[in-house]
N, CA, C and O atoms as a GROMACS GRO file, in nm:
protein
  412
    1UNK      N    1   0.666   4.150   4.259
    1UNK     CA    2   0.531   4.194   4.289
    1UNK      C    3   0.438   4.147   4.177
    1UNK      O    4   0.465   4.153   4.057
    2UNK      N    5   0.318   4.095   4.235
    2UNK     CA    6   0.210   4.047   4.122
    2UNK      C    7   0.085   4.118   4.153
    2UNK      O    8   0.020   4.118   4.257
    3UNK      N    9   0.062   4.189   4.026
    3UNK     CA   10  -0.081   4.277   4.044
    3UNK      C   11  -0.155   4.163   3.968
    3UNK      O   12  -0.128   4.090   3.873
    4UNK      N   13  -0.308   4.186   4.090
    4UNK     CA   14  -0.441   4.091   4.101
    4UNK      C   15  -0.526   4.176   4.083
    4UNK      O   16  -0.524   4.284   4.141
    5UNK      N   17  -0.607   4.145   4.006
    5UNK     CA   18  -0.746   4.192   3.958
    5UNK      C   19  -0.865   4.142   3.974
    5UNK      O   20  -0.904   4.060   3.891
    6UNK      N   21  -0.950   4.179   4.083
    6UNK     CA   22  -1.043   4.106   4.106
    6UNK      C   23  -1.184   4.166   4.024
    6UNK      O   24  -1.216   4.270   4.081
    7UNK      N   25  -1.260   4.140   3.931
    7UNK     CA   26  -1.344   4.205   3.909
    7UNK      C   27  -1.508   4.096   3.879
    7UNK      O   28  -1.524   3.985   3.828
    8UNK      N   29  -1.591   4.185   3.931
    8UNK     CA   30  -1.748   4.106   3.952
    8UNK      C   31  -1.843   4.196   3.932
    8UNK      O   32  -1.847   4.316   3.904
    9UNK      N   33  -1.931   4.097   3.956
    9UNK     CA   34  -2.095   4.167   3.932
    9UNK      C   35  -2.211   4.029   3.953
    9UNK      O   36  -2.188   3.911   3.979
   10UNK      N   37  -2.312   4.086   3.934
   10UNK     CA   38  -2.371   4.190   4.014
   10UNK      C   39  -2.344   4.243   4.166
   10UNK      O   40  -2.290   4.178   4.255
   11UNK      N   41  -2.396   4.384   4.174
   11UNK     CA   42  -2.321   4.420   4.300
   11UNK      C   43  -2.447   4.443   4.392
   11UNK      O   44  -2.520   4.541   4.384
   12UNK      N   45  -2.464   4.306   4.509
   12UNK     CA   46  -2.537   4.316   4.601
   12UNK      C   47  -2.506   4.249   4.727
   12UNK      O   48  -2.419   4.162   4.735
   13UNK      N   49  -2.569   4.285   4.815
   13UNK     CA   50  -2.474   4.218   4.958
   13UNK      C   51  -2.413   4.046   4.967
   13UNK      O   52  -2.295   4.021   4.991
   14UNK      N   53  -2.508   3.952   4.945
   14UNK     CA   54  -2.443   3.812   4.939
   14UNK      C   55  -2.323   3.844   4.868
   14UNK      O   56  -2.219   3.850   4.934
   15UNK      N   57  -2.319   3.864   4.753
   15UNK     CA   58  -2.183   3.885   4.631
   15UNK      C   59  -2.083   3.972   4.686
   15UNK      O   60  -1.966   3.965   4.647
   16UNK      N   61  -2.129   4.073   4.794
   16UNK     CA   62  -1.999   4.134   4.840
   16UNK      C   63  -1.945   4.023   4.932
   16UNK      O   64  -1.839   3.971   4.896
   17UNK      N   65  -1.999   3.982   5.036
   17UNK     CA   66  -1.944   3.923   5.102
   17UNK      C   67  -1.870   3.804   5.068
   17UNK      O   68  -1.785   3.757   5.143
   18UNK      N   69  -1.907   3.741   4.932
   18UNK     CA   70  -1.802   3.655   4.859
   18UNK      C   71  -1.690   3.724   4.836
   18UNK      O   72  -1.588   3.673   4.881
   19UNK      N   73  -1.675   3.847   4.765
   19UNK     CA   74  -1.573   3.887   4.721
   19UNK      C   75  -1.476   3.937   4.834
   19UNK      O   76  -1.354   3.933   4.820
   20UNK      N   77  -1.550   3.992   4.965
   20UNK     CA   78  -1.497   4.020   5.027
   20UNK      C   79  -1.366   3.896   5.112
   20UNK      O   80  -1.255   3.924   5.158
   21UNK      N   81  -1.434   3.762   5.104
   21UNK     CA   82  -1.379   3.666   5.122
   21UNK      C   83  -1.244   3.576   5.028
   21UNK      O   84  -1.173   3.479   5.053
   22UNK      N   85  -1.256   3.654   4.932
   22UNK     CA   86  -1.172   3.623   4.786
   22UNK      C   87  -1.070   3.681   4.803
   22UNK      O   88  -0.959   3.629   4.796
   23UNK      N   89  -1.106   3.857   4.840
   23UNK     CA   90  -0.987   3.946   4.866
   23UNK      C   91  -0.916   3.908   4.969
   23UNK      O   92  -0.798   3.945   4.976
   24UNK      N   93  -0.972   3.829   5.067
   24UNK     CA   94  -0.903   3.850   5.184
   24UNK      C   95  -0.797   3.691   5.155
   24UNK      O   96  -0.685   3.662   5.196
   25UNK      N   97  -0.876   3.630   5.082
   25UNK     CA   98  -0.764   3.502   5.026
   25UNK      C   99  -0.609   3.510   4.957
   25UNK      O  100  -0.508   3.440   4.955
   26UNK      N  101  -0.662   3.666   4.889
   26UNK     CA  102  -0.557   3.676   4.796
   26UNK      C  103  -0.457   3.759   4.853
   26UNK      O  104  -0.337   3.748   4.826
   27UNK      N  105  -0.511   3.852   4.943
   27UNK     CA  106  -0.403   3.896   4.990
   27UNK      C  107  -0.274   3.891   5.068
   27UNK      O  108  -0.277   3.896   5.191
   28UNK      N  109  -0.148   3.879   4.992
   28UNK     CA  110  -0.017   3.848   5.074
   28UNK      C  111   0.051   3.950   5.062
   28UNK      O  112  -0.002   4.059   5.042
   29UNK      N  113   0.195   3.933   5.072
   29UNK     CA  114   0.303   4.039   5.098
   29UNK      C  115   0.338   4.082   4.938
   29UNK      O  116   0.342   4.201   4.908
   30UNK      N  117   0.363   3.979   4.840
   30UNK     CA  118   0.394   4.033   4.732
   30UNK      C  119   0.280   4.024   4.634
   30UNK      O  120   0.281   3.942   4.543
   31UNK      N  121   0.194   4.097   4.649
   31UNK     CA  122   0.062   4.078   4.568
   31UNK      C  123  -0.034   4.230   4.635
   31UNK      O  124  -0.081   4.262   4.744
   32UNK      N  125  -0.022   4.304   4.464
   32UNK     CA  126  -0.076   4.449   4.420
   32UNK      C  127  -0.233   4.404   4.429
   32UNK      O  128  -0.258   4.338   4.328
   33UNK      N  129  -0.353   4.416   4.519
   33UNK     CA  130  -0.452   4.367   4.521
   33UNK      C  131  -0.525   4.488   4.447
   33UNK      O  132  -0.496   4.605   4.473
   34UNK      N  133  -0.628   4.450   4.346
   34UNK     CA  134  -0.742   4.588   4.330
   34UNK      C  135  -0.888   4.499   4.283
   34UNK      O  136  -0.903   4.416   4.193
   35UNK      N  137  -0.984   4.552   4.379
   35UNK     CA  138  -1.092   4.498   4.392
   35UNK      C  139  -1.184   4.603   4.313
   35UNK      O  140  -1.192   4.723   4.338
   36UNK      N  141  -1.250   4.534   4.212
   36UNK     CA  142  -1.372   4.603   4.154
   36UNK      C  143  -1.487   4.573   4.062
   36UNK      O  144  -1.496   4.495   3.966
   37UNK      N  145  -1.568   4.652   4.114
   37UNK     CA  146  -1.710   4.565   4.037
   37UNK      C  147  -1.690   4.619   3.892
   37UNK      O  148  -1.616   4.711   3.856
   38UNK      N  149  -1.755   4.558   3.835
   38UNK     CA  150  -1.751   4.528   3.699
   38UNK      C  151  -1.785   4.674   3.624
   38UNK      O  152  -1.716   4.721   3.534
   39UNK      N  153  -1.880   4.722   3.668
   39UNK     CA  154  -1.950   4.819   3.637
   39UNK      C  155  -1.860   4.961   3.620
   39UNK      O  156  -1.895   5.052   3.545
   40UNK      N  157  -1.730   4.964   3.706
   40UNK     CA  158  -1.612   5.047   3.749
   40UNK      C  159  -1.464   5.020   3.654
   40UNK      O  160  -1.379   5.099   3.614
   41UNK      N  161  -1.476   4.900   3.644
   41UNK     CA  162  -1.346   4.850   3.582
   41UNK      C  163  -1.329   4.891   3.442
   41UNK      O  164  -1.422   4.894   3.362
   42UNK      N  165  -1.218   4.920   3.417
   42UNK     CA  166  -1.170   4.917   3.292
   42UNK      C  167  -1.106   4.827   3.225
   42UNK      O  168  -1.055   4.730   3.281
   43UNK      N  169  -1.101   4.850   3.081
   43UNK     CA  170  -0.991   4.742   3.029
   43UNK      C  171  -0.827   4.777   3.069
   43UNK      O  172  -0.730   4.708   3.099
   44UNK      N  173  -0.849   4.904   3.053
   44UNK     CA  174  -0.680   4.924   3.139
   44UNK      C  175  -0.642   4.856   3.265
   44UNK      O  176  -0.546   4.781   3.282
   45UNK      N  177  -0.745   4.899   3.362
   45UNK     CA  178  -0.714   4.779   3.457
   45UNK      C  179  -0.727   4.634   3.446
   45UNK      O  180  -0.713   4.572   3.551
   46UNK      N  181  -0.752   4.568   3.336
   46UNK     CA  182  -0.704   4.433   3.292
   46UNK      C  183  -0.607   4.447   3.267
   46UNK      O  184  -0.523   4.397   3.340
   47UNK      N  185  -0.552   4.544   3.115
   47UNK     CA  186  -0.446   4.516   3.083
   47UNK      C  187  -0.330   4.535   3.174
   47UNK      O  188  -0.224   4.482   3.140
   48UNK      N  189  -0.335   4.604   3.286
   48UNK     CA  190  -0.216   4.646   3.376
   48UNK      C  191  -0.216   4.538   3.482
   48UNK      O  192  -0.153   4.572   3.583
   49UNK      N  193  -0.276   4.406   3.487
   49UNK     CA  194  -0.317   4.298   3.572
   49UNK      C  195  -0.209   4.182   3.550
   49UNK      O  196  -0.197   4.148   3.433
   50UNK      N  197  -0.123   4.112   3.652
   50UNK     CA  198  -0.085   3.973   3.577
   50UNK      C  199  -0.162   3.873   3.586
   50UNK      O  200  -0.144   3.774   3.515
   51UNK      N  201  -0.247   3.880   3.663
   51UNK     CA  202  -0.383   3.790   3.709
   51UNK      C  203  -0.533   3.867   3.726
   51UNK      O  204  -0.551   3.978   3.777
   52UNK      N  205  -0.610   3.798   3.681
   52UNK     CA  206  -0.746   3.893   3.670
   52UNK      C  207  -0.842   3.770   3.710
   52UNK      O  208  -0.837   3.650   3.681
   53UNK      N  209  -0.913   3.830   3.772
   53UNK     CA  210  -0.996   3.716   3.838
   53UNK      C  211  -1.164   3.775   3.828
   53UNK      O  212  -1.200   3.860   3.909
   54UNK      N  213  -1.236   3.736   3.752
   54UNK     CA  214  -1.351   3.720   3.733
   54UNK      C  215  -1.478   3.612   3.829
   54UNK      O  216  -1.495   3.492   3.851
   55UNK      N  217  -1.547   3.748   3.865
   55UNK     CA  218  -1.639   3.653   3.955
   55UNK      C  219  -1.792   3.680   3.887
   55UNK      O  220  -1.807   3.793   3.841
   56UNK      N  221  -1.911   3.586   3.876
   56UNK     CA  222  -2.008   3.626   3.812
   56UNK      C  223  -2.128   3.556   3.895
   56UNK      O  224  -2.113   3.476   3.987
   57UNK      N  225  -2.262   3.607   3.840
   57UNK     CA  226  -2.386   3.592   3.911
   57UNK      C  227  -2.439   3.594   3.786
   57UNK      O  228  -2.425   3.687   3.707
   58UNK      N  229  -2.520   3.460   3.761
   58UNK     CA  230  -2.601   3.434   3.632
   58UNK      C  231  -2.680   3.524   3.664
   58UNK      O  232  -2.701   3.525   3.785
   59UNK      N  233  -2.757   3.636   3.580
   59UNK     CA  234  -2.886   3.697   3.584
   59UNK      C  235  -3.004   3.605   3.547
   59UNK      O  236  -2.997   3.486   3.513
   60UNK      N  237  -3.127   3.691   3.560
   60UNK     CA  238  -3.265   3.569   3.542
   60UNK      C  239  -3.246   3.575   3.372
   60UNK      O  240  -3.249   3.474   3.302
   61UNK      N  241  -3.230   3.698   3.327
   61UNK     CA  242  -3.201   3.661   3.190
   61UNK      C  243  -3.091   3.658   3.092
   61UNK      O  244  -3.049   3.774   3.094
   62UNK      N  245  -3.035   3.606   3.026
   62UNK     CA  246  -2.887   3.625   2.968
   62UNK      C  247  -2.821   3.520   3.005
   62UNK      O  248  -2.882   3.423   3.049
   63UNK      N  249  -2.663   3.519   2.991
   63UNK     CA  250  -2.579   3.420   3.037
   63UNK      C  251  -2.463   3.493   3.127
   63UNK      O  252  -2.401   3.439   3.219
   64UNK      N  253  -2.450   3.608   3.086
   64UNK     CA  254  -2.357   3.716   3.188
   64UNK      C  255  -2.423   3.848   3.257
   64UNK      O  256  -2.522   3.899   3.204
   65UNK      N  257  -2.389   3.883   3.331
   65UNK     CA  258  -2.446   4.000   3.395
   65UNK      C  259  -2.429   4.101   3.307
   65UNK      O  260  -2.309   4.103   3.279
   66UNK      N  261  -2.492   4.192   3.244
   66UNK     CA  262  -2.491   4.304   3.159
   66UNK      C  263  -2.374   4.385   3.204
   66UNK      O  264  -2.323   4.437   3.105
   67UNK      N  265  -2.316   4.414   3.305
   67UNK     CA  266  -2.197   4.457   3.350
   67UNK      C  267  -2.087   4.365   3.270
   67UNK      O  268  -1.990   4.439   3.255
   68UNK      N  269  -2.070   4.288   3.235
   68UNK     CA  270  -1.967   4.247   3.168
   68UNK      C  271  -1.950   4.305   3.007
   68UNK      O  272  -1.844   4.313   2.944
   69UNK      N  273  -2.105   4.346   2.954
   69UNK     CA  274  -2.108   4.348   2.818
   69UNK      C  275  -1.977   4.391   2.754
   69UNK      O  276  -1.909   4.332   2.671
   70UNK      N  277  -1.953   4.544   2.833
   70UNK     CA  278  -1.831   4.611   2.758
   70UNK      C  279  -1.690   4.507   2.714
   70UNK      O  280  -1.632   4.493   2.606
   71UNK      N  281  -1.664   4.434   2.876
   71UNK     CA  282  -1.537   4.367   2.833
   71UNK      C  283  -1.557   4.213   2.720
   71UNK      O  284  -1.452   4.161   2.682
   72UNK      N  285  -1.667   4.162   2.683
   72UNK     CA  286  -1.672   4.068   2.627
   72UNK      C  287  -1.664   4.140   2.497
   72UNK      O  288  -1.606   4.080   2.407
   73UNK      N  289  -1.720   4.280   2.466
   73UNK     CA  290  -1.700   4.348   2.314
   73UNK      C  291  -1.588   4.343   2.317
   73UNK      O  292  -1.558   4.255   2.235
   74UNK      N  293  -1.472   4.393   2.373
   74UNK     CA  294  -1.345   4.428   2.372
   74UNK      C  295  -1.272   4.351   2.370
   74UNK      O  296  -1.180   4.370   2.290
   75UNK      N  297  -1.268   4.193   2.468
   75UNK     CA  298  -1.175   4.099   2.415
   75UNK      C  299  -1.219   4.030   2.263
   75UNK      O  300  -1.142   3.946   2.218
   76UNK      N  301  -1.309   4.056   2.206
   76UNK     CA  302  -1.258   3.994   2.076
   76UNK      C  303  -1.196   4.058   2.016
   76UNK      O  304  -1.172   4.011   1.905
   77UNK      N  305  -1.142   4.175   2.041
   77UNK     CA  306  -1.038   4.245   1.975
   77UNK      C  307  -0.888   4.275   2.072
   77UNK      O  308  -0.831   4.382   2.049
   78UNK      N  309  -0.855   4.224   2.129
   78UNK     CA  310  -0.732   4.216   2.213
   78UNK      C  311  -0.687   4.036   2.220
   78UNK      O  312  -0.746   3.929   2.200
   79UNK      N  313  -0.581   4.068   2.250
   79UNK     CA  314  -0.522   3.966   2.317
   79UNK      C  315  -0.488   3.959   2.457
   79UNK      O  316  -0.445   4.074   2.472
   80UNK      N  317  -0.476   3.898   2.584
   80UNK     CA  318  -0.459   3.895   2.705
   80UNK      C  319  -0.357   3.767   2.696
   80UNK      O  320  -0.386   3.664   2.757
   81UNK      N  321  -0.230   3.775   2.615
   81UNK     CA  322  -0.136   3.684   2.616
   81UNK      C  323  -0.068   3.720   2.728
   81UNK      O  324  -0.049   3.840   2.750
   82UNK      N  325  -0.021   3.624   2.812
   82UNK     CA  326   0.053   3.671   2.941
   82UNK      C  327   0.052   3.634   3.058
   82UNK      O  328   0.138   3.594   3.136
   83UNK      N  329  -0.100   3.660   3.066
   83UNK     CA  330  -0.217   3.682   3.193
   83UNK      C  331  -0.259   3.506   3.240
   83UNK      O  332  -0.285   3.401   3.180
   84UNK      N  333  -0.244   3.554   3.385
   84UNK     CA  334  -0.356   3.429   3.411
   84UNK      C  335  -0.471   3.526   3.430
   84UNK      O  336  -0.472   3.644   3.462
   85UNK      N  337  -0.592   3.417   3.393
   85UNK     CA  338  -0.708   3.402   3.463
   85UNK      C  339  -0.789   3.319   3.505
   85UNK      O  340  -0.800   3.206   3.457
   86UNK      N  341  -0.862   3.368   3.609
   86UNK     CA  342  -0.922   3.289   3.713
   86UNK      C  343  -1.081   3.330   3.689
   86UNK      O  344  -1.102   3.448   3.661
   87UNK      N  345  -1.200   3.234   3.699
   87UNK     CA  346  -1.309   3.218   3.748
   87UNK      C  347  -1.372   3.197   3.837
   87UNK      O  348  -1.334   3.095   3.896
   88UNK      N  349  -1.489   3.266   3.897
   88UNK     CA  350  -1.554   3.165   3.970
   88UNK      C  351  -1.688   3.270   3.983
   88UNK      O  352  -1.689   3.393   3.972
   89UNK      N  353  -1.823   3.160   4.015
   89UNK     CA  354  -1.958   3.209   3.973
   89UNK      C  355  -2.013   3.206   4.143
   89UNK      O  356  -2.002   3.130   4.239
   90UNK      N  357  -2.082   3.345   4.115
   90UNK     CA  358  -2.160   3.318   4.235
   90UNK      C  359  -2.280   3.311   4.262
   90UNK      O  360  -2.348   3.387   4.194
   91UNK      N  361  -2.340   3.241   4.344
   91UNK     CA  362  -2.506   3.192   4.306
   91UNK      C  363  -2.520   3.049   4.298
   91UNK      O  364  -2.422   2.981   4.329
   92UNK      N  365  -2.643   2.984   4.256
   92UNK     CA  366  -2.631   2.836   4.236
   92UNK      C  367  -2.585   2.795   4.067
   92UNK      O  368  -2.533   2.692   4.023
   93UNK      N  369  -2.618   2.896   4.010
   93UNK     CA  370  -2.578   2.826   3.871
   93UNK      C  371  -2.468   2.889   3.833
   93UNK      O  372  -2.446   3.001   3.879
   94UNK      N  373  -2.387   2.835   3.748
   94UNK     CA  374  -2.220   2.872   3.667
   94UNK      C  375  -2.258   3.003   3.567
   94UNK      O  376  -2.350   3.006   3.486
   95UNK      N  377  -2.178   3.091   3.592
   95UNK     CA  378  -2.198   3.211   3.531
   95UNK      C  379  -2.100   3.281   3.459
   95UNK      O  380  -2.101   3.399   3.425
   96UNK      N  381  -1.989   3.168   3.435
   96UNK     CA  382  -1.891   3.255   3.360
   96UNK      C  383  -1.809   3.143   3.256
   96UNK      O  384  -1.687   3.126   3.250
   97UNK      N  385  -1.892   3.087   3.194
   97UNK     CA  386  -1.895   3.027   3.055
   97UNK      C  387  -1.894   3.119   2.943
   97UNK      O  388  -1.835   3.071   2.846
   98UNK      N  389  -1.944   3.242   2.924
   98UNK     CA  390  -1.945   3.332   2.814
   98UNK      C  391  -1.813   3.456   2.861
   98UNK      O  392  -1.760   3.532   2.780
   99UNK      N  393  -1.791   3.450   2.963
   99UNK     CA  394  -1.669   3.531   2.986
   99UNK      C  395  -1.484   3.406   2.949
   99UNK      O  396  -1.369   3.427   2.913
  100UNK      N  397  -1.554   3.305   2.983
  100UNK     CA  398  -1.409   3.178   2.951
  100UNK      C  399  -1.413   3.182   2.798
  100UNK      O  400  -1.302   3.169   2.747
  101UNK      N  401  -1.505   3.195   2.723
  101UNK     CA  402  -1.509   3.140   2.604
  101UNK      C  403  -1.445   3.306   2.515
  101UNK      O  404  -1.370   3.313   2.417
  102UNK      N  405  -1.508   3.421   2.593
  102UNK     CA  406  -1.432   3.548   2.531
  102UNK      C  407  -1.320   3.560   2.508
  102UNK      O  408  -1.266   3.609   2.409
  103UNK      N  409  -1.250   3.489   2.657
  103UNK     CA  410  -1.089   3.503   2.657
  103UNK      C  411  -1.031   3.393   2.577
  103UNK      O  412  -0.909   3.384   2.563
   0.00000   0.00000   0.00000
């Protein structure tokens, strides 16, 4: 069994319906799915993840959605040796350059 971690932000209808499309990718027979916005997630639920999958929406200002702030404080003090992770941005511009560079 492989636990998946899907976690995103901002949380508004276009972006659900991506994610909603992500989840439905990932889900198979041997695969622990848990879907959650950013805003909800913990670092425990990273650390209890073998795959964590990060989805993002550049805001008008910043480079990450303020929902991420907590976990970008926190991985400079952890390690996530182990883990895959996965990206992907939603919107027209790339939004998870400051979350790749955390990990």
């Amino acid at each position: 069994m492989c636990n998946v971690l899907v976690v995103w932000a901002p949380d508004n209808a276009e972006n659900r319906k991506i994610i909603d499309a992500v989840a439905r990718a990932l889900e198979q027979a041997k695969v622990t799915l848990s879907v959650k916005k950013a805003a909800e997630a913990t670092i425990s639920d990273v650390t209890a993840s073998d795959i964590v999958v990060f989805g993002a929406q550049k805001p008008a200002s910043g480079d990450a959605p303020a929902e991420f702030s907590d976990f970008l404080r926190i991985f400079k003090g952890i390690s996530l040796a182990g883990r895959t992770a996965g990206f992907f941005s939603m919107g027209t511009e790339k939004a998870t350059g400051r979350l790749r560079k955390a990990l």
